[in-house]
KOLDOBA-494987 format. One record per residue (C-alpha): residue number from 1; x, y, z. Coordinates in steps of 0.25 Angstrom, whole numbers. Example, Ala and Ser with C-alpha at 12.3 -4.5 7.8 and 13.67 -1.06 7.14 Angstrom:
# residues 2
[pt 1; [49; -18; 31]]
[pt 2; [55; -4; 29]]
END
This chain:
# residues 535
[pt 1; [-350; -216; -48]]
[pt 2; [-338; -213; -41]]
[pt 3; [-328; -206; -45]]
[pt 4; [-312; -210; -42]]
[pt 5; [-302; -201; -40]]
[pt 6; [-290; -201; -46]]
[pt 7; [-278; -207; -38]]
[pt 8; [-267; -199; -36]]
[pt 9; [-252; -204; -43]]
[pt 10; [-245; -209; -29]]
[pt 11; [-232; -212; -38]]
[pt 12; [-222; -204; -47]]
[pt 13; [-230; -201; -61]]
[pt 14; [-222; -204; -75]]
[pt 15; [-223; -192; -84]]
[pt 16; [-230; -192; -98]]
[pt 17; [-218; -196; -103]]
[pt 18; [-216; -210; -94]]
[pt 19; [-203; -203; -87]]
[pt 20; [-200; -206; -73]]
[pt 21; [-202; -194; -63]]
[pt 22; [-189; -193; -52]]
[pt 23; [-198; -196; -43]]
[pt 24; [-201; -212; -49]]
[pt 25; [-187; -215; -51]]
[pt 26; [-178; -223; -43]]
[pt 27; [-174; -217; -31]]
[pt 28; [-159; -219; -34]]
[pt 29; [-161; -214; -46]]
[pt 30; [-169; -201; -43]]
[pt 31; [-157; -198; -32]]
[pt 32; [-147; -197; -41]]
[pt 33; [-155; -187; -49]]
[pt 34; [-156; -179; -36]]
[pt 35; [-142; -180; -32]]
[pt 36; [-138; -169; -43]]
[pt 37; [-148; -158; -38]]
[pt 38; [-142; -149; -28]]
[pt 39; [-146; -149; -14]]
[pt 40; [-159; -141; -14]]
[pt 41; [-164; -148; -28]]
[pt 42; [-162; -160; -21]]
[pt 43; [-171; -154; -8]]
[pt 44; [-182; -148; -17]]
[pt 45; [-184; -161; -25]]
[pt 46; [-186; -168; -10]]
[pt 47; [-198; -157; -8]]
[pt 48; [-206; -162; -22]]
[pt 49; [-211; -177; -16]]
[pt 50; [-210; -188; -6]]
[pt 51; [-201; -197; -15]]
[pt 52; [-191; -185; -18]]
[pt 53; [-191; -185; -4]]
[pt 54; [-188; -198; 1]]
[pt 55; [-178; -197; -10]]
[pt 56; [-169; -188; -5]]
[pt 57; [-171; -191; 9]]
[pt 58; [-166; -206; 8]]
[pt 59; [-156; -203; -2]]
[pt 60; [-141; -200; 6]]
[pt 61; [-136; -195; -7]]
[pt 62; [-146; -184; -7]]
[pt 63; [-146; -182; 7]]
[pt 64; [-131; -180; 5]]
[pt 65; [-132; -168; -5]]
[pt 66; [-144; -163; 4]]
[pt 67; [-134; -162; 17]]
[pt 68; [-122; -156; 7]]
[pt 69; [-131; -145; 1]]
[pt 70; [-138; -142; 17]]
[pt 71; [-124; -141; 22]]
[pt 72; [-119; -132; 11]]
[pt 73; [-108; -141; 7]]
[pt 74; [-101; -148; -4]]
[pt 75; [-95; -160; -8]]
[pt 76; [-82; -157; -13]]
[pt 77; [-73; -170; -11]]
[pt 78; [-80; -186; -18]]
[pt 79; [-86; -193; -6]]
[pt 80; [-77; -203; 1]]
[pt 81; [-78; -216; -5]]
[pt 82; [-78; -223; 8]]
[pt 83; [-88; -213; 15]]
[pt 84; [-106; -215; 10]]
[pt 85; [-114; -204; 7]]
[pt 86; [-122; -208; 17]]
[pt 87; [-110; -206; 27]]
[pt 88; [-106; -192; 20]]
[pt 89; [-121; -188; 23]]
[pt 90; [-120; -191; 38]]
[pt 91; [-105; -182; 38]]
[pt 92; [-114; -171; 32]]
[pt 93; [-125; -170; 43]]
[pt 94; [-115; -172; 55]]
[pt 95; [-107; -161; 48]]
[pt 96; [-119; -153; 50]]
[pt 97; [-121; -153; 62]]
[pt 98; [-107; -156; 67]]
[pt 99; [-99; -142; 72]]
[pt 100; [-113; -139; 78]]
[pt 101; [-105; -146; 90]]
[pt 102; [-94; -139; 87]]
[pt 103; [-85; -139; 99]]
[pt 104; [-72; -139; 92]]
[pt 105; [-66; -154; 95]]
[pt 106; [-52; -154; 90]]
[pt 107; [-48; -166; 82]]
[pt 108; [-33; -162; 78]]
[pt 109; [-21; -153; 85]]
[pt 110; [-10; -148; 77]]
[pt 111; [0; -142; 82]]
[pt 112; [7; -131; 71]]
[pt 113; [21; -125; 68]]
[pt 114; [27; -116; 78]]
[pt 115; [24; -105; 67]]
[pt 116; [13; -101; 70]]
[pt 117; [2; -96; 68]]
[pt 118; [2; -98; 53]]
[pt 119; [-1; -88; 45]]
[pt 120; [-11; -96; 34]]
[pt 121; [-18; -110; 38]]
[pt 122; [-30; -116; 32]]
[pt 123; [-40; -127; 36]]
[pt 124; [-43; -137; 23]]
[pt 125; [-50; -150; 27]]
[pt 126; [-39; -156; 36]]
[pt 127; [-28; -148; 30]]
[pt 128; [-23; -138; 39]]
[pt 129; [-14; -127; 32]]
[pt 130; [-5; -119; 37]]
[pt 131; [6; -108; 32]]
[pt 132; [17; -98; 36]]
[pt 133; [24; -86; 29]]
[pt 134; [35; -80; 36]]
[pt 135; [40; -67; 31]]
[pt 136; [53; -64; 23]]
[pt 137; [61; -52; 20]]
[pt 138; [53; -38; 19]]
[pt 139; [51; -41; 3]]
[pt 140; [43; -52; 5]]
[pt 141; [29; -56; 12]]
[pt 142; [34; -71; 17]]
[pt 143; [50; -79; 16]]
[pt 144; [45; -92; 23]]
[pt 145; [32; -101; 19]]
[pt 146; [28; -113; 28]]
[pt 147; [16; -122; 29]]
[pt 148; [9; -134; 34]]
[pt 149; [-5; -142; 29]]
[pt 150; [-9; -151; 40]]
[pt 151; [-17; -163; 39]]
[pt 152; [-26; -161; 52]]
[pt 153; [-30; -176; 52]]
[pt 154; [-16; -182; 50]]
[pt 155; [-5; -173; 54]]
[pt 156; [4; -173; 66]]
[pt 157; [0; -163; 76]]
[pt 158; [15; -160; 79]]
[pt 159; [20; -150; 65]]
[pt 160; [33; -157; 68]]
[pt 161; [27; -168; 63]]
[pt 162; [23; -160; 51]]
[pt 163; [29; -154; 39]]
[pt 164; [29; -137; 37]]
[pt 165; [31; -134; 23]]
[pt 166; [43; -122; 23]]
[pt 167; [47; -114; 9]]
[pt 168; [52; -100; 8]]
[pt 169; [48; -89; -1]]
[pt 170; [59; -86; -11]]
[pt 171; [65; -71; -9]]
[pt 172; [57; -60; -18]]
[pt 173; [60; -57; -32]]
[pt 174; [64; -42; -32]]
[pt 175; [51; -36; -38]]
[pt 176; [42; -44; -32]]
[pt 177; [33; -43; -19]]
[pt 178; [25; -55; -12]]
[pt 179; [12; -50; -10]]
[pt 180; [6; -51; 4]]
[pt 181; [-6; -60; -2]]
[pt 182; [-5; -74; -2]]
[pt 183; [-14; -88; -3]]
[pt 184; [-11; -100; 5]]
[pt 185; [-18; -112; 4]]
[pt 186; [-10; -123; 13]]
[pt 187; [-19; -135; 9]]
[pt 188; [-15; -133; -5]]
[pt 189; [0; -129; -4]]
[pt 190; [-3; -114; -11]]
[pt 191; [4; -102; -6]]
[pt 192; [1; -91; -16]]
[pt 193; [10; -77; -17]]
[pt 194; [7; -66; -25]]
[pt 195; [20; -58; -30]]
[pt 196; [17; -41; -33]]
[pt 197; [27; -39; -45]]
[pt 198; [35; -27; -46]]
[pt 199; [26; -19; -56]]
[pt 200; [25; -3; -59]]
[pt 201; [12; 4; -57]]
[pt 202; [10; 6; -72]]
[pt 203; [9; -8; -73]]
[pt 204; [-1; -19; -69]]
[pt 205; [3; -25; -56]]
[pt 206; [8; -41; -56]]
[pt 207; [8; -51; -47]]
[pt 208; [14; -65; -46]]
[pt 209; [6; -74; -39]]
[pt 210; [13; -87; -35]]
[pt 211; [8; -100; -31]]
[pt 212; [16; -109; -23]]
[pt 213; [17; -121; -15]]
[pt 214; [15; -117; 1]]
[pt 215; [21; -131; 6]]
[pt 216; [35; -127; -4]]
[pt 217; [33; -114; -9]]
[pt 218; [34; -120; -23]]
[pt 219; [27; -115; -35]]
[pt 220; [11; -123; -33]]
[pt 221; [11; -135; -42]]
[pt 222; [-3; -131; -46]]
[pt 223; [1; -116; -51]]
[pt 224; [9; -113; -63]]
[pt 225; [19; -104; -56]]
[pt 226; [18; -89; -51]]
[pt 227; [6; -81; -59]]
[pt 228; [6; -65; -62]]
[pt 229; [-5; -57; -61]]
[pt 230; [-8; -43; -66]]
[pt 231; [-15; -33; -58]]
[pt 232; [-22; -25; -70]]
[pt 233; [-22; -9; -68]]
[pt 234; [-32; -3; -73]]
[pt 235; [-31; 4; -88]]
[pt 236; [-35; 17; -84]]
[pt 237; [-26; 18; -73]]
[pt 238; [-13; 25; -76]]
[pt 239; [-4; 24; -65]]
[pt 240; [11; 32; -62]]
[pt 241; [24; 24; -61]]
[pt 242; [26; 30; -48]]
[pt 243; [15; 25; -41]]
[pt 244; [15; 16; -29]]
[pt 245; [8; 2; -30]]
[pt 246; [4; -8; -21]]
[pt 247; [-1; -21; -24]]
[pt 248; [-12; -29; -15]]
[pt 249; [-13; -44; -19]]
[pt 250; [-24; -55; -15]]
[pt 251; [-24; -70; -19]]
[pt 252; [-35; -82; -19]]
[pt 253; [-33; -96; -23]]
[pt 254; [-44; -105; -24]]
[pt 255; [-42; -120; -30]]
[pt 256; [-34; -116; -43]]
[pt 257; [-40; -101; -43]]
[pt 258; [-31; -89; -38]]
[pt 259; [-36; -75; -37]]
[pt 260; [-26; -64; -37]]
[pt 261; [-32; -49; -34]]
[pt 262; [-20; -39; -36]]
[pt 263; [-21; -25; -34]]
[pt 264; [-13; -13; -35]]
[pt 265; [-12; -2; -25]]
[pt 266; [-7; 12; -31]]
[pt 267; [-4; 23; -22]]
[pt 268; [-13; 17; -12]]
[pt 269; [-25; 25; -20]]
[pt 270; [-28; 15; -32]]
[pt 271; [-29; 2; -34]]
[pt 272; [-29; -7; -45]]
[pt 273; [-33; -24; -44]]
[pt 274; [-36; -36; -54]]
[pt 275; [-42; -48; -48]]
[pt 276; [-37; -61; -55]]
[pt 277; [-42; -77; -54]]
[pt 278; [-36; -89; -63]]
[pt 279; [-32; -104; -62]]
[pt 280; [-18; -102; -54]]
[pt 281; [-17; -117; -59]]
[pt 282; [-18; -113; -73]]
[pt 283; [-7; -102; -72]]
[pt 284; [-10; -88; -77]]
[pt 285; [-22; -80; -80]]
[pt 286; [-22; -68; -89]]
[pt 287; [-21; -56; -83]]
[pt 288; [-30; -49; -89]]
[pt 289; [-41; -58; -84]]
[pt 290; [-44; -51; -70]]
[pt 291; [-54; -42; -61]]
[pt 292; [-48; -28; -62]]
[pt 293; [-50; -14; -52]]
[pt 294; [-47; -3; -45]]
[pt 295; [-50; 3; -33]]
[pt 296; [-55; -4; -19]]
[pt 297; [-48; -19; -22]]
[pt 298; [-48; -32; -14]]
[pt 299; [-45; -34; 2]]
[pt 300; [-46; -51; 0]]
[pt 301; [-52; -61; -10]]
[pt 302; [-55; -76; -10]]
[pt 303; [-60; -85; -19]]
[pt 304; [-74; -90; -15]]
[pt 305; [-75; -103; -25]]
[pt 306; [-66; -104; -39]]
[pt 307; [-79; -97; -45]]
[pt 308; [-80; -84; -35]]
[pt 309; [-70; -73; -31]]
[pt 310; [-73; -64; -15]]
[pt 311; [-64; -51; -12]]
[pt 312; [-65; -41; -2]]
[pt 313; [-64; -29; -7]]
[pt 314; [-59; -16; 0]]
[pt 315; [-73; -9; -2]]
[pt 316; [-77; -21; 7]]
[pt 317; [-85; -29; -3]]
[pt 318; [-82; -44; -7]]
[pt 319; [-83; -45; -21]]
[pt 320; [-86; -57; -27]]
[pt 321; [-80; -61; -42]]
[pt 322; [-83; -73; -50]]
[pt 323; [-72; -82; -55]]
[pt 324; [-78; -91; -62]]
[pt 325; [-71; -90; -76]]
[pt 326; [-55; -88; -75]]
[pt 327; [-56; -83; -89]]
[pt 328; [-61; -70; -85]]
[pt 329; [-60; -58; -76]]
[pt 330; [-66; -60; -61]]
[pt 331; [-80; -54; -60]]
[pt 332; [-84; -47; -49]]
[pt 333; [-97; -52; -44]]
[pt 334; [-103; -45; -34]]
[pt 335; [-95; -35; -23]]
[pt 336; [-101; -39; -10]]
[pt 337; [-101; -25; 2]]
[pt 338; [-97; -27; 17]]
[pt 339; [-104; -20; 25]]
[pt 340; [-90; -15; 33]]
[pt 341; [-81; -7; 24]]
[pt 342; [-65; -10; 29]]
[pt 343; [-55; -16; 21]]
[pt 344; [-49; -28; 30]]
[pt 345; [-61; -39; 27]]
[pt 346; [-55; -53; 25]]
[pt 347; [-60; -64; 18]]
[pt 348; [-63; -76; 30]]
[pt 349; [-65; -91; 22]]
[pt 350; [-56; -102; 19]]
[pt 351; [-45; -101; 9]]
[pt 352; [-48; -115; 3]]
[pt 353; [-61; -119; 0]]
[pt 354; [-63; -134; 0]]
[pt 355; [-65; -141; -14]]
[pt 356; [-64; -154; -20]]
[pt 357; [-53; -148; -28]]
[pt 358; [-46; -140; -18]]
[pt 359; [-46; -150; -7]]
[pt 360; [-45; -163; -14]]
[pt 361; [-31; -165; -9]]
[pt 362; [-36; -163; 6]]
[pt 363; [-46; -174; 5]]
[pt 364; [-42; -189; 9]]
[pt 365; [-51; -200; 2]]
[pt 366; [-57; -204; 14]]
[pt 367; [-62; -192; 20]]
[pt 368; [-75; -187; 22]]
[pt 369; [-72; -172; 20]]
[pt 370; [-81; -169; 5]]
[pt 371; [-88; -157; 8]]
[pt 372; [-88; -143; 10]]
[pt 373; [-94; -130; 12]]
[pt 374; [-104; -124; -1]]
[pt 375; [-96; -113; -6]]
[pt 376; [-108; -104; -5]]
[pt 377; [-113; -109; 8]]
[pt 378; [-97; -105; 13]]
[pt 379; [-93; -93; 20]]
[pt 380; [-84; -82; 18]]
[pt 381; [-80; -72; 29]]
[pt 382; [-77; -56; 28]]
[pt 383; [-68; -52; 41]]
[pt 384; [-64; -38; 44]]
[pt 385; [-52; -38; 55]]
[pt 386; [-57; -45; 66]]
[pt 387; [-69; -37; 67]]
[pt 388; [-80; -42; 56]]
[pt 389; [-84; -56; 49]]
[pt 390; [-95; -58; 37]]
[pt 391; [-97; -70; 37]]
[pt 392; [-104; -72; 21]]
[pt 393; [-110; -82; 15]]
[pt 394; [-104; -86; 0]]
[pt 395; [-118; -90; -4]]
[pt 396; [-118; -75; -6]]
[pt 397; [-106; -76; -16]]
[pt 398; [-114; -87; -23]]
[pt 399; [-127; -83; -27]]
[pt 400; [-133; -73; -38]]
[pt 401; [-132; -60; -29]]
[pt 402; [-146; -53; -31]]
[pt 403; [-146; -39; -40]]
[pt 404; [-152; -32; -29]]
[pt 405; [-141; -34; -20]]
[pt 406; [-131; -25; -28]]
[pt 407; [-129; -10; -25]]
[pt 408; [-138; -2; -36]]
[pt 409; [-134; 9; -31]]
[pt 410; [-120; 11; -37]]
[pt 411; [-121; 6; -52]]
[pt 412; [-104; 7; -53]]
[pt 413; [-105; -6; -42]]
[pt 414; [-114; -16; -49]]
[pt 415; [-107; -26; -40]]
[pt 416; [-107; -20; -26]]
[pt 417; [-118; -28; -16]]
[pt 418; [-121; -22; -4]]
[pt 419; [-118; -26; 10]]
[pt 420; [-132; -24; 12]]
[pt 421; [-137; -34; 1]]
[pt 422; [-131; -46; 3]]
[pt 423; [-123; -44; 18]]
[pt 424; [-132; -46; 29]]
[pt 425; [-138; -61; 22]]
[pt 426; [-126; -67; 20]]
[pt 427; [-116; -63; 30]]
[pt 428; [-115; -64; 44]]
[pt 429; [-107; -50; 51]]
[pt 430; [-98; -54; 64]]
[pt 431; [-92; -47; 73]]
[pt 432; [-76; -52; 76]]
[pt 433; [-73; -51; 92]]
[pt 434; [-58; -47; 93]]
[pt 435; [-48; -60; 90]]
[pt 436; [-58; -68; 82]]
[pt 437; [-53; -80; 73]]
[pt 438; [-62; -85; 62]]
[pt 439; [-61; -96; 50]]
[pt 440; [-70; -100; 40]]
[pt 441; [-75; -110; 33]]
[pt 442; [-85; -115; 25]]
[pt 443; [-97; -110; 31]]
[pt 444; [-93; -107; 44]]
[pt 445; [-85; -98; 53]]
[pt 446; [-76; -102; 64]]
[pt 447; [-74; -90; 73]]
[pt 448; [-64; -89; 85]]
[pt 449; [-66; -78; 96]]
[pt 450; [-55; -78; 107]]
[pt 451; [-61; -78; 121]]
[pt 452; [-55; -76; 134]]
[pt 453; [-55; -91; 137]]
[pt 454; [-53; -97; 124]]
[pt 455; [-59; -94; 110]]
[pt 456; [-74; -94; 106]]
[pt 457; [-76; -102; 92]]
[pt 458; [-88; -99; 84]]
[pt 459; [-93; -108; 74]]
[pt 460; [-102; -103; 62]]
[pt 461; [-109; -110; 50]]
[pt 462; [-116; -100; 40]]
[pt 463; [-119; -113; 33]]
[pt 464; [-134; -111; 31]]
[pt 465; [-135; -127; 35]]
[pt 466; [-130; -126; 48]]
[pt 467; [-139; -114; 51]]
[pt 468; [-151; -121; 46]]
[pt 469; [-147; -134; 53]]
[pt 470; [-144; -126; 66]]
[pt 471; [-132; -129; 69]]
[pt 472; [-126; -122; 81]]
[pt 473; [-131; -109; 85]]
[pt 474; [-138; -103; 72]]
[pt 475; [-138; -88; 70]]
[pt 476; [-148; -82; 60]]
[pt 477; [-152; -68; 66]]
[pt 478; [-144; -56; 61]]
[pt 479; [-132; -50; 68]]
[pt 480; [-128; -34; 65]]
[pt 481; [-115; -27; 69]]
[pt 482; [-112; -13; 67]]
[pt 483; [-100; -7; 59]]
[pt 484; [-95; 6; 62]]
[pt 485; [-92; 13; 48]]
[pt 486; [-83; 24; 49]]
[pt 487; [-85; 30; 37]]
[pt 488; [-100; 33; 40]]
[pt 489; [-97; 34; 54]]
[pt 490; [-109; 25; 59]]
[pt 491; [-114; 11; 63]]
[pt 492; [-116; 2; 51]]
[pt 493; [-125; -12; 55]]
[pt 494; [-120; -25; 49]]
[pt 495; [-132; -35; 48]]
[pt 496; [-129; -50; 44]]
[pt 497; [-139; -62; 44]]
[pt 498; [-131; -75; 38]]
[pt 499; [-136; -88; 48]]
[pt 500; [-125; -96; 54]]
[pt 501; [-125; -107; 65]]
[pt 502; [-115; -105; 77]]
[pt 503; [-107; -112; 87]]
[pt 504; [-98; -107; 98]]
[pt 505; [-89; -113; 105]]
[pt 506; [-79; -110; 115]]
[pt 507; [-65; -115; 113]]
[pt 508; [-51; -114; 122]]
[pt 509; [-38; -112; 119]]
[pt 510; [-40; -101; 110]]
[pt 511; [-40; -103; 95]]
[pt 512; [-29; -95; 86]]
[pt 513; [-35; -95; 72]]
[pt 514; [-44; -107; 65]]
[pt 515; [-47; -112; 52]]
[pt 516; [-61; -119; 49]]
[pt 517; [-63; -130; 38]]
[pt 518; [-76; -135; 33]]
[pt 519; [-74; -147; 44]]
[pt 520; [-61; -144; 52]]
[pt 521; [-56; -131; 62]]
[pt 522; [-41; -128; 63]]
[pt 523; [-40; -120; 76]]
[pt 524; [-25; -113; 78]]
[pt 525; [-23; -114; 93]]
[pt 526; [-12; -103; 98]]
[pt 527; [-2; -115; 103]]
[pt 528; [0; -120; 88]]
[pt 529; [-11; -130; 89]]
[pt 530; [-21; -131; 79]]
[pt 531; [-34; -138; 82]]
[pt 532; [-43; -147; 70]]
[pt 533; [-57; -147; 73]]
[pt 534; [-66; -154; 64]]
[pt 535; [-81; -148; 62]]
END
């Protein structure tokens, strides 16, 4: 008797309890269900079988949130209603692959005020800002405030043909000195001051911090008027009357969140800080709800999302602090070490992130501009003069740091990682030629070297798409540069491994400063002329 083999189930089984599997449902059906998993879900279900397979591959939707989460970007504006997926897909790809051409074609010329250059500008979609502070009388930091948002699309190339806002700054109020440290944000009309109150030492230090209109010099419609702070000073510090004082001051707005670090400086031997962060459309925050110190305090500090707080510190660290919850105090995360110690790092990445509420009112309805840069797949860059850049990858700001990497050698520093533990994977050390000029933005850097015959530019993507997609020249081997400490008076070898794609290009006339955009480069040319290139 012959015996028959049992045939093997070619279709979807039911379970024992009759319910369909996602692999025999309608196909409509069992994309939408994928639509809501994140990108690499959405892959690893593509692995399983041959019909989770076809799946995602003839679906445009699916393809569409595959190509966003390659690309490290995000959708942060609705999708034009006159523009398909299937037309938003194919912008994605040649946007891939587009500035692997990148030859610098200039699609706008404006020529700016004879003021020039000018003193803050920033590059925001296709707004193009720019501002001017002219100083007053010895009491003050600035008398005459001017500015200018261009449309690089629409406006008239001639300024004549353009309006420059103009206001001055009222005279000072006896008692009160206008810190060095402002914010300006040109494509959102905010110029914020910060005024140092005429304290005694015995006291806790005040500041007034103001937020005006930078088109008027107005109070800001959003803000509910000028803001105090208090520097906290430590308890168990008693200070003399007689003392001097000095005051550093450093602000950060992001969306409707301001940071305000104050310290106080007495007899150039002890310091005192508090580190504060509220709703500046809310009006005040309690006082007492702030990061307090003493000791090394900060060189700069930005805000690295509404959830996340970076600062350079003077024992060259970055420290980062969550936010998350303005209720309470800023905790300090982790305090990253720089392999160089020196005091004159600065922070290099754009002042205004884009968001769908930040930018909203930069968006027409029929454009195609929706997407932007991953917070964690952006970069941020450390400078020191013109001598040193780290380039750093936030992803590194973003993830659970590993127990290992802190230092368990000193149990009084819980919070102190080593440059050694996370540096060389997730930064990229350059040297700066002399006259270098650099900008970045989202994940890439633009960097400018002045040549005898014109300017090199240097375009860099440490986006880890464009380096698996091999766009441009890819670099993936190490590089090391030697830093002479002088303290140990030796040679100290700096390591780095992060990939990025390249492409150079050389470029006359010669280029006087740049800002770069997630899509657009703002080249300042030394005859008053600022180029648009789209990316």
């Amino acid at each position: 008797m012959t015996i028959r083999e049992p045939s093997l189930c070619r279709e979807p089984m039911l379970s024992h309890f009759g319910r369909a599997t996602i692999s025999n449902i309608a196909e409509e059906l069992r994309c939408r269900i994928l639509s809501f998993l994140p990108y690499n879900d959405i892959l690893r279900c593509a692995s399983t079988c041959r019909i989770m397979h076809m799946t995602v591959k003839n679906s445009v939707e699916l393809q569409y949130i595959l190509e966003l989460g390659s690309q490290g970007l995000v959708q942060v504006h609705p999708q034009p209603p006159n523009v398909s997926i299937e037309e938003c897909l194919r912008i994605l790809r040649e946007k891939a692959n587009a500035w692997s051409s990148f030859n610098l074609n200039v699609t706008k010329k404006i020529k700016l005020p004879s003021v020039w250059p000018p003193h803050s500008s920033s590059l925001t979609h296709r707004q193009l800002g720019l501002a001017w502070y002219f100083p007053g009388n010895s009491s003050e930091s600035y008398k005459t405030v001017m500015s200018e948002v261009i449309d690089t699309e629409t406006c008239a190339p001639d300024p004549e043909n353009r309006s420059l806002c103009r206001w001055n700054k009222d005279d000072p109020i006896p008692g009160i000195t206008t810190a060095d440290e402002e914010y300006i944000d040109e494509t959102h009309d905010l110029f914020v001051t910060v005024d140092i109150l005429d304290t005694r030492p015995r006291r806790n230090s005040k500041f007034q911090i103001n937020f005006r209109q930078l088109s008027t010099g107005e109070k800001h419609h959003l803000s509910h008027g000028s803001q105090l702070v208090t520097v906290t000073r430590p308890r168990s510090k008693r200070l003399s009357s007689r003392v001097n004082v000095d005051h550093d001051v450093l602000v950060d707005v992001l969306g409707d969140r301001v940071a305000l670090y104050g310290a106080a400086i007495v007899n150039d031997d002890y310091k005192f800080w508090s580190l504060h962060v509220w709703n500046w459309h809310e009006g005040q925050q309690a006082h007492n709800i702030c990061a307090v110190g003493e000791g090394q305090g900060f060189i700069k500090m930005r805000f690295l999302v509404k959830e996340k707080l970076l600062a350079l510190t003077e024992c060259s660290g970055i420290e980062l602090y969550d936010i998350e919850d303005l209720s309470k105090a800023p905790q300090l995360q982790a305090r990253f070490m720089l392999p160089i110690h020196l005091i004159d790092f600065e922070f290099q990445y754009p002042s205004v992130f884009h968001d769908a509420l930040g930018c909203a009112h930069l968006m027409a309805p029929d454009e195609r501009w929706i997407w932007a840069t991953n917070p964690a797949d952006r970069i941020i860059c450390v400078t020191e003069y013109s001598n040193w850049m780290f380039v750093i990858t936030a992803r590194l700001f973003f993830m659970d740091i590993p127990p290992s990497w802190f230092n368990v050698i000193s149990e009084e520093d819980e919070f102190t990682v080593p440059w050694l533990s996370w540096g060389p994977r997730h930064s990229r050390c350059f040297r700066l030629p002399p006259a270098s000029i650099f900008e970045v933005g989202g994940s890439r850097v633009i960097w400018v070297v002045h040549k005898d015959y014109g300017s090199e530019v240097r375009m860099m993507d440490f986006n880890p798409s464009a380096v698996a997609r091999g766009i441009g020249k890819v670099v993936q081997e190490h590089t090391t540069f030697s830093w002479h400490n002088k303290n140990l008076e030796q040679y100290l070898p700096i390591t780095t491994y992060l990939p990025y794609a390249e492409v150079v290009i050389d470029r006359t006339p010669d280029i006087f400063d740049v800002n770069l955009d997630e899509e657009k480069v703002a080249m300042f040319l030394d005859d008053e002329i600022v180029e648009i290139i789209g990316l």
